[in-house]
C-alpha positions as CSV (number, residue, x, y, z in Angstrom):
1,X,94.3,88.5,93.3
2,X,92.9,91.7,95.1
3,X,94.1,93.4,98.0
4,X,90.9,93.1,100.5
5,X,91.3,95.0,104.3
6,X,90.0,92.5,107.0
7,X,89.9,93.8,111.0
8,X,93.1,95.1,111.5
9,X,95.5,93.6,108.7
10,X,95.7,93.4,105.2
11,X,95.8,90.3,103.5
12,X,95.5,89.2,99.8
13,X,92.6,86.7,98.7
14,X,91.2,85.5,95.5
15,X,88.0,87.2,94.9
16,X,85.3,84.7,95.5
17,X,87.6,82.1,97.2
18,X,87.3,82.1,101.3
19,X,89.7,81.2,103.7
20,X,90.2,78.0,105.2
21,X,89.7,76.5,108.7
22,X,93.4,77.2,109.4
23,X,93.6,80.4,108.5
24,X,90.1,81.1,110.6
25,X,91.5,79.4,113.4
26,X,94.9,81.3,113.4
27,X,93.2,84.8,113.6
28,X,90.4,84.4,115.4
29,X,89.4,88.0,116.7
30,X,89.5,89.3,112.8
31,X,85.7,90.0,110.8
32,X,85.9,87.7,108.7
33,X,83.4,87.8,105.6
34,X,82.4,85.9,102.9
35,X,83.0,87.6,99.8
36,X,82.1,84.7,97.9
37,X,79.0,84.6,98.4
38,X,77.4,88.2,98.4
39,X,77.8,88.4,101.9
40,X,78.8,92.2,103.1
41,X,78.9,93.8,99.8
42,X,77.0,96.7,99.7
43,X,74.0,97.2,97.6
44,X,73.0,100.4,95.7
45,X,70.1,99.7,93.5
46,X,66.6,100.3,93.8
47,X,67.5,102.6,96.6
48,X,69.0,100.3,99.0
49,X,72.0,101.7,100.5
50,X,71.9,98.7,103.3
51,X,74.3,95.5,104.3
52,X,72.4,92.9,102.2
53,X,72.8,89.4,100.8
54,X,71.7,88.2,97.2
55,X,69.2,85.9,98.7
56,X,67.6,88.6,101.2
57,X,67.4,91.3,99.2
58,X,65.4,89.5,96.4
59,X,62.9,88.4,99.3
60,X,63.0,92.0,100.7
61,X,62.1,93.6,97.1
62,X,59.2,90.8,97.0
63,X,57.9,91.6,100.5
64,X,58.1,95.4,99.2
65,X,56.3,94.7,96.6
66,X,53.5,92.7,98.3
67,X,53.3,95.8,100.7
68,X,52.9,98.1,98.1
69,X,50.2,95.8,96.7
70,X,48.3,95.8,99.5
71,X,48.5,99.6,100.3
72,X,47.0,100.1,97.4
73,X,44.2,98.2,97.7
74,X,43.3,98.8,101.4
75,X,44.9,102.6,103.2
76,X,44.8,101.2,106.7
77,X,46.5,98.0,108.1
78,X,43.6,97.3,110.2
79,X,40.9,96.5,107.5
80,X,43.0,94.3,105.9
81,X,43.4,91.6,109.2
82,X,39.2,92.9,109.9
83,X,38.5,91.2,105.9
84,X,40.6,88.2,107.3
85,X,39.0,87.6,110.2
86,X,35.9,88.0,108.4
87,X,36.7,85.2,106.4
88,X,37.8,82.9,108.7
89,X,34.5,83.7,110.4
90,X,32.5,82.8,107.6
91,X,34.5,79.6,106.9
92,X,33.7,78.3,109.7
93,X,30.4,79.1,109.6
94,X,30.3,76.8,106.3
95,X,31.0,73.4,108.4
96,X,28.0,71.8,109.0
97,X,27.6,71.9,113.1
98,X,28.6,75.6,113.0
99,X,25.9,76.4,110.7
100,X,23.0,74.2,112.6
101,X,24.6,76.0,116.1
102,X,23.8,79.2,114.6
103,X,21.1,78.7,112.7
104,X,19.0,77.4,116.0
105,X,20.5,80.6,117.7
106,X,19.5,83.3,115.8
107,X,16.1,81.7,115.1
108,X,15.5,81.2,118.7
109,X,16.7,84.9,119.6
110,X,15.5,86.1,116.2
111,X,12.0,85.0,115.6
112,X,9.1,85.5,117.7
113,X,7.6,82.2,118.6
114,X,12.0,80.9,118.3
115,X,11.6,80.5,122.1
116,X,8.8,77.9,122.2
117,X,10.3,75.3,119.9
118,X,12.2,72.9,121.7
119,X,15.6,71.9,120.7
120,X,17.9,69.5,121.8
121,X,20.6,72.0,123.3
122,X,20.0,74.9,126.0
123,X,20.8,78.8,125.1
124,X,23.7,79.1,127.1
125,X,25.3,75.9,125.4
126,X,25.3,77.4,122.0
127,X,25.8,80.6,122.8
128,X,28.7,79.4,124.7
129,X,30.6,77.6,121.5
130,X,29.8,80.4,119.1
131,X,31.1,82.6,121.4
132,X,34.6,80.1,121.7
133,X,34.6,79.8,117.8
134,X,35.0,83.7,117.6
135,X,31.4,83.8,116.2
136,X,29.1,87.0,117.7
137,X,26.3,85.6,119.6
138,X,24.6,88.9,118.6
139,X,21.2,87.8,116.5
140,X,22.0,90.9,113.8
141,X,25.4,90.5,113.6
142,X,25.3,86.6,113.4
143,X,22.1,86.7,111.0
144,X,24.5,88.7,108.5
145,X,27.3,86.0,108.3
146,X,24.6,84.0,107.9
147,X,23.2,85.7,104.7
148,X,26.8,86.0,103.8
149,X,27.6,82.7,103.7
150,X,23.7,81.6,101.9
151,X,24.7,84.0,99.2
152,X,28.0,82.7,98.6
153,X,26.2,79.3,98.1
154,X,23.9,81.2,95.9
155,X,21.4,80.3,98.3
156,X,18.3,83.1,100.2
157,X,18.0,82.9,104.4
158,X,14.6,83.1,104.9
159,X,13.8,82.8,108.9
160,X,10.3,82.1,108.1
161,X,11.3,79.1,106.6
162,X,14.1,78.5,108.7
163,X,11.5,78.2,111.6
164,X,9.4,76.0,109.8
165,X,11.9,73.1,109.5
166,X,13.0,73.2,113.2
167,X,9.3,73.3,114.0
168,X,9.1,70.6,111.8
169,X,12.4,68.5,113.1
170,X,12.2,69.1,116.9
171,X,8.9,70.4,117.2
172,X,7.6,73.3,119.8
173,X,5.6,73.8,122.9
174,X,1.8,75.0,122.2
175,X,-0.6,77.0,124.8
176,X,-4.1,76.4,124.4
177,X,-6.2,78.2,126.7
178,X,-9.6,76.3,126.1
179,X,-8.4,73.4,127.1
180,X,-7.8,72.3,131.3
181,X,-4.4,71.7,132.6
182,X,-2.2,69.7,132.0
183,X,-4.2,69.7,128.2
184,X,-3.6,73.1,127.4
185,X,0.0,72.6,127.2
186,X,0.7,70.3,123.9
187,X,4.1,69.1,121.9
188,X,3.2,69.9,118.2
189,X,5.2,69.2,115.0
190,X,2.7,71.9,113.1
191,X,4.3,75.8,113.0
């Protein structure tokens, strides 16, 4: 049995033994604290002179250590939630729509005849959903998550190429000037 001070009195417990519901409800305005437990003992190692429990400070020394981790591997805060956002970017550039979206966006914007094929969705549609997916609707920024995202697949972006197939798939608007009207104007599936 130890002598232990709690609020105003002293009183004699059992070390690791709490008091009942009787005893709690007798004296209500003392602190009382679970010494049972860990709770309120003070904690001197690794430099912790703080109120802990056993539980939090083993998940404080581990969040430490993640910190510390991460510190050392990137100075600033900041590039560490730019490289996540990054990521997420390019994930969700992976799915299959997203991709398609913009693919058509940055070879309409990107290549010089992108304007005359004619695909099944306006400008302002796709550039509308990239823009609420978080992706940049800017054609050189965009065209790099794009080459990201090929390379990660071990796979090359090549916009000629790229321009073929749509050509190809949704064909494109041709201007002939040797011909009359309405003939000069012609729906081709041949880049």
């Amino acid at each position: 049995m130890t002598e232990k001070f709690v609020g105003d009195s002293k009183t004699t417990v059992k070390e690791g033994v709490t008091c009942g519901k009787a005893d709690l409800g007798a004296k209500p305005k003392q602190n009382w604290k679970l010494w049972g437990f860990g709770y309120g003992k003070k904690k001197k190692e690794k430099g912790m002179d703080h109120n802990t429990n056993s539980r939090g400070s083993q998940t404080a020394e581990v969040n430490m250590e993640v910190e510390g981790q991460l510190k050392g591997e990137r100075d600033v805060p900041f590039q560490v939630y730019g490289t996540l956002e990054e990521m997420m970017r390019l994930s969700r550039l992976e799915e299959e729509r997203v991709l398609h979206m913009a693919l058509r966006h940055v070879v309409r914007l990107g290549h010089e005849k992108g304007d005359s094929i004619t695909f099944p969705s306006p400008k302002s549609l796709d550039r509308i959903q990239l823009r609420s997916m978080n992706l940049p609707t800017d054609v050189d920024s965009l065209r790099g998550l794009i080459d990201k995202v090929f390379k990660k697949r071990e796979e090359t972006f090549d916009m000629e190429n790229t321009y073929r197939q749509f050509v190809t798939a949704h064909g494109r608007k041709t201007f002939n000037p040797s011909l009359a009207w309405p003939a000069c104007y012609a729906h081709t599936y041949y880049p």
